[in-house]
DRENTORKOL-3810 file (N, C-alpha, C; in nm, 4 decimals):
REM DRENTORKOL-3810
@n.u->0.0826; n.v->-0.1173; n.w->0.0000; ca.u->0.0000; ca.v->0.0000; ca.w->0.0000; c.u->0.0887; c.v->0.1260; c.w->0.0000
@n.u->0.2126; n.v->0.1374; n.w->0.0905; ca.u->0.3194; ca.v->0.2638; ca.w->0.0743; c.u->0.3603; c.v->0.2345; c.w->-0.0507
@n.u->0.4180; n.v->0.1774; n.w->-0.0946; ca.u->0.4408; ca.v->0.1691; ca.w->-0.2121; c.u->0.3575; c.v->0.2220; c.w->-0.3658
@n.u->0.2190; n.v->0.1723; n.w->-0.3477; ca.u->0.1189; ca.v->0.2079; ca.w->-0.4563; c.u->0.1267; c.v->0.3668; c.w->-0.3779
@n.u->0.0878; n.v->0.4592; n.w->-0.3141; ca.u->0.0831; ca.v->0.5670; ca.w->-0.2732; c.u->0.1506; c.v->0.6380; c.w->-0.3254
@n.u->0.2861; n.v->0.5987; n.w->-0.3197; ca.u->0.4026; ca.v->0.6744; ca.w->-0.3092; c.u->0.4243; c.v->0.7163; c.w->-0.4766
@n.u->0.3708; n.v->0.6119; n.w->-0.5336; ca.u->0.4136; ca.v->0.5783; ca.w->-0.6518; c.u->0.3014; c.v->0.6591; c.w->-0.7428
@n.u->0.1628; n.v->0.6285; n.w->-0.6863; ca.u->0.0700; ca.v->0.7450; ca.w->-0.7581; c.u->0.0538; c.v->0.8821; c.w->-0.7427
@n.u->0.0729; n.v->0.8797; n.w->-0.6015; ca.u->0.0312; ca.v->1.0514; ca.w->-0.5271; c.u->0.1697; c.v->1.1531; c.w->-0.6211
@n.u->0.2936; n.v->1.0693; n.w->-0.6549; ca.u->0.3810; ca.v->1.1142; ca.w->-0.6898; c.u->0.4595; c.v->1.2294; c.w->-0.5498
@n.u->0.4222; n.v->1.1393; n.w->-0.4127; ca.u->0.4689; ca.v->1.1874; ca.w->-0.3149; c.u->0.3966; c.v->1.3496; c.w->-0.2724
@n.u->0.2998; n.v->1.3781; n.w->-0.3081; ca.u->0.2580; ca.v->1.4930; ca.w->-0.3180; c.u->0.2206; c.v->1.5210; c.w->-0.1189
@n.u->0.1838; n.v->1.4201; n.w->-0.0430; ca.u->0.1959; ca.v->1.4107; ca.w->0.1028; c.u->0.2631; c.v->1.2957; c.w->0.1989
@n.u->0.3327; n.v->1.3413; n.w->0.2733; ca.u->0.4239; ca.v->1.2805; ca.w->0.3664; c.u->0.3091; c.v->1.1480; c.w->0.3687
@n.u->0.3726; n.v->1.0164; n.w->0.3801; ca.u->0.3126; ca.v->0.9215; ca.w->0.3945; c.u->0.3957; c.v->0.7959; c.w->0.5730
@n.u->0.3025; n.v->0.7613; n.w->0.6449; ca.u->0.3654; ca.v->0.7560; ca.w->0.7265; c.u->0.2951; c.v->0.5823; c.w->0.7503
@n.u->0.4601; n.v->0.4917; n.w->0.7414; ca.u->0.4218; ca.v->0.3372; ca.w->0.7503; c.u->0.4066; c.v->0.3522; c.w->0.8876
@n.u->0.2998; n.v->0.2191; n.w->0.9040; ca.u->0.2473; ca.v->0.2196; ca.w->1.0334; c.u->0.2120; c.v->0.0250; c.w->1.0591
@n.u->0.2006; n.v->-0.0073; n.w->1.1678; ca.u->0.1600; ca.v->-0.1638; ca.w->1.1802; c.u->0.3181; c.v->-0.2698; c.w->1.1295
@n.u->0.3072; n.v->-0.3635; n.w->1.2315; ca.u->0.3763; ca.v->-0.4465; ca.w->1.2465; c.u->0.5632; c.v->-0.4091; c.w->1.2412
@n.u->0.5746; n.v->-0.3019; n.w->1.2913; ca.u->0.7144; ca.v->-0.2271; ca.w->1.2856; c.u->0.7931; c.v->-0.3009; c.w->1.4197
@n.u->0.8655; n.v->-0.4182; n.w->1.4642; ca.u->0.9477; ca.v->-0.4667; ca.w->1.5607; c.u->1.0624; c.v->-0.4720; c.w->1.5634
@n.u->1.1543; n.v->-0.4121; n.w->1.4094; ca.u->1.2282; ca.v->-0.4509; ca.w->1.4114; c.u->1.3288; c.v->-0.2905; c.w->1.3128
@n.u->1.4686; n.v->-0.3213; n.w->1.3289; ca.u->1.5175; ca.v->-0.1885; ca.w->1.2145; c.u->1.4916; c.v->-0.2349; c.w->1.0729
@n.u->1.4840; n.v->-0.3905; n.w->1.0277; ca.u->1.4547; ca.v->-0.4409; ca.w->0.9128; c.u->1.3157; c.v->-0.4159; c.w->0.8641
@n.u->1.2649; n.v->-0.3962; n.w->0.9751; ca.u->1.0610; ca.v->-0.3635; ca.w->0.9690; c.u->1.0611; c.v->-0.2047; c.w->0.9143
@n.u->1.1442; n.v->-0.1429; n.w->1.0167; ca.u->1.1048; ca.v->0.0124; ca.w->0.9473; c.u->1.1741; c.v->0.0443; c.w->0.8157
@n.u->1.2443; n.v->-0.0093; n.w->0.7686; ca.u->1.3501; ca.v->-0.0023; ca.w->0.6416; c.u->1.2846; c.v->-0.0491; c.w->0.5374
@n.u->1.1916; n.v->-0.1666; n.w->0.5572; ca.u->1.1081; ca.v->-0.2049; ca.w->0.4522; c.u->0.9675; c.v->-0.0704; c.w->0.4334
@n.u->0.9802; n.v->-0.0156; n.w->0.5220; ca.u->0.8279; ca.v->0.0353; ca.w->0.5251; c.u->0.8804; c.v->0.2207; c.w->0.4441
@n.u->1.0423; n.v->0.2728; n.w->0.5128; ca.u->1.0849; ca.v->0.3266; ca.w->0.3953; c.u->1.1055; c.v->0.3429; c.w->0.3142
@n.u->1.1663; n.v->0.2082; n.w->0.2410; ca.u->1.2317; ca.v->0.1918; ca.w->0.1234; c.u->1.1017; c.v->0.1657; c.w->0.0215
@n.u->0.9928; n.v->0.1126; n.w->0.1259; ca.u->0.8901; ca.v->0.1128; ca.w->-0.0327; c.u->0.7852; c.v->0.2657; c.w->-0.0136
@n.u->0.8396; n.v->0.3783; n.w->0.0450; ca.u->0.8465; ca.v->0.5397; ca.w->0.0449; c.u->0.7353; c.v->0.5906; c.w->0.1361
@n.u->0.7520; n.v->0.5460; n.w->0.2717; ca.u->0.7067; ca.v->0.6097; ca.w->0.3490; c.u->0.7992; c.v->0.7169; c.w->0.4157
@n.u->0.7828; n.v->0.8500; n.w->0.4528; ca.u->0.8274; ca.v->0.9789; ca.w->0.5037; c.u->0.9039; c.v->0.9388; c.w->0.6594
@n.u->0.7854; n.v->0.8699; n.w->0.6977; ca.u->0.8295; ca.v->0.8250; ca.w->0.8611; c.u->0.7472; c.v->0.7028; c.w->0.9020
@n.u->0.7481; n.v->0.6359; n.w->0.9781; ca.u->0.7021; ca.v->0.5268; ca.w->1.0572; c.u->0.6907; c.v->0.5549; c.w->1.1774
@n.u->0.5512; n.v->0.4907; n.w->1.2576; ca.u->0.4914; ca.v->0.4632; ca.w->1.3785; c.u->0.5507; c.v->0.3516; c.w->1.4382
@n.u->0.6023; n.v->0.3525; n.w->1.5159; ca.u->0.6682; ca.v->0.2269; ca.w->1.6003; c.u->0.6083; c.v->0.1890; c.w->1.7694
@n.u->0.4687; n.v->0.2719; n.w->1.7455; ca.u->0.4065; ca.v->0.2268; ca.w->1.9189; c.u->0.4034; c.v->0.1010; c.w->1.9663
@n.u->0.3370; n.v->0.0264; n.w->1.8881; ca.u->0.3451; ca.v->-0.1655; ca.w->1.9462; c.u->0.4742; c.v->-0.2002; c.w->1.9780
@n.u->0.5340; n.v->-0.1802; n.w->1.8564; ca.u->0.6718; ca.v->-0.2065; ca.w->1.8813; c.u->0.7591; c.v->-0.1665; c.w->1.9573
@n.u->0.7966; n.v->-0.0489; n.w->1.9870; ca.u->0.7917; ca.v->0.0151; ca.w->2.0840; c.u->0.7422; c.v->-0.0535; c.w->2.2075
@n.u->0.6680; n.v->-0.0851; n.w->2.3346; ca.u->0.5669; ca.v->-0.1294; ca.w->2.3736; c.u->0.6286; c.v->-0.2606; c.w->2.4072
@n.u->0.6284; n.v->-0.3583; n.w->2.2770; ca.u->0.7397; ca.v->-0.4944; ca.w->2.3073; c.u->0.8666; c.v->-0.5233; c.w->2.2906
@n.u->0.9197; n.v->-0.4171; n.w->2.1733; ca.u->1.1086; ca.v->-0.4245; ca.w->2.2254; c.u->1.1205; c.v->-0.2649; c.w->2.3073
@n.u->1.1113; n.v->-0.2323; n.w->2.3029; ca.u->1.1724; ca.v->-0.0893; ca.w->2.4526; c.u->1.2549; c.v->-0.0295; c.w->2.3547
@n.u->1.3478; n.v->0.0639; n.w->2.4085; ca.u->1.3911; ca.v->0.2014; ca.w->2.3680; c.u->1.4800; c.v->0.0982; c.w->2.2709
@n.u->1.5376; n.v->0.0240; n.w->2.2420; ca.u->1.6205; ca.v->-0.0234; ca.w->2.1775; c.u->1.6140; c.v->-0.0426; c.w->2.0793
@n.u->1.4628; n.v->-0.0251; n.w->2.0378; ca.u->1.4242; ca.v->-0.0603; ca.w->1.8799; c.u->1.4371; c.v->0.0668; c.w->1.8270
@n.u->1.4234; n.v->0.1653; n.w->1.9177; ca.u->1.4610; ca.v->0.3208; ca.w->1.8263; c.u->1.6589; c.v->0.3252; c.w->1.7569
@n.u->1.7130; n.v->0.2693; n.w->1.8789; ca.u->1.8515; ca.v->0.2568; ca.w->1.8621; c.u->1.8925; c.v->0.2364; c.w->1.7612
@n.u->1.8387; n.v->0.0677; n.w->1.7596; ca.u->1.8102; ca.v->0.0034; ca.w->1.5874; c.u->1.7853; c.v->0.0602; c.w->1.5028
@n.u->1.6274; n.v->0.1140; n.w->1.4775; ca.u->1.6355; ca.v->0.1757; ca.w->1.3700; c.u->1.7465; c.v->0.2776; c.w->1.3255
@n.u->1.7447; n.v->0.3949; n.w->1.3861; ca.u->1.8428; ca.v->0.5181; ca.w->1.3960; c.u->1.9815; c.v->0.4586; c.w->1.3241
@n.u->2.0633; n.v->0.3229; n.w->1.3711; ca.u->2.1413; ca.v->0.2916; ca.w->1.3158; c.u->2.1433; c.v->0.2049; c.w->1.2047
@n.u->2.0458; n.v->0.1719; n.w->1.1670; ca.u->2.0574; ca.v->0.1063; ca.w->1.0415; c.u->2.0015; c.v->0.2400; c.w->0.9216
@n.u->1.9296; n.v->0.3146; n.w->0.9874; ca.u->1.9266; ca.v->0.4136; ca.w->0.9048; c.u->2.0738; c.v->0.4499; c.w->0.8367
@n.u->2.1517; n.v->0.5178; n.w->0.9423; ca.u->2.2712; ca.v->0.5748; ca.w->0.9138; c.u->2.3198; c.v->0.4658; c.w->0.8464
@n.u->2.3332; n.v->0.3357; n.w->0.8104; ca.u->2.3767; ca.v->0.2636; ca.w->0.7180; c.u->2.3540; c.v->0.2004; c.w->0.5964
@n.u->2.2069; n.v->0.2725; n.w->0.6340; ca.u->2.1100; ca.v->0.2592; ca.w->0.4943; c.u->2.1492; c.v->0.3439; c.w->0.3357
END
């Protein structure tokens, strides 16, 4: 669905992946197919501050 969005709207509004985010591999998929930002509350919730860590650094290696 980010993906079809991203791809029709021609990005015209920030699009923000949301659902099933646990992991830095979870939010990277939910970027790379062109979401702006991601919701990480559940996730958040069941891995703790560490999943921000994660992400943040796989970003920077993204």
């Amino acid at each position: 669905m980010i993906q079809y969005l991203a791809d029709k709207s021609s990005k015209a509004f920030p699009i923000i992946g949301v659902g099933g985010i646990h992991s830095a591999k979870d939010a990277l998929e939910k970027i790379n197919a062109g979401a702006d930002l991601v919701q990480i509350y559940t996730g958040f919730i069941y891995e703790g501050p560490t999943l921000i860590k994660a992400i943040n650094k796989a970003l920077l290696t993204h």
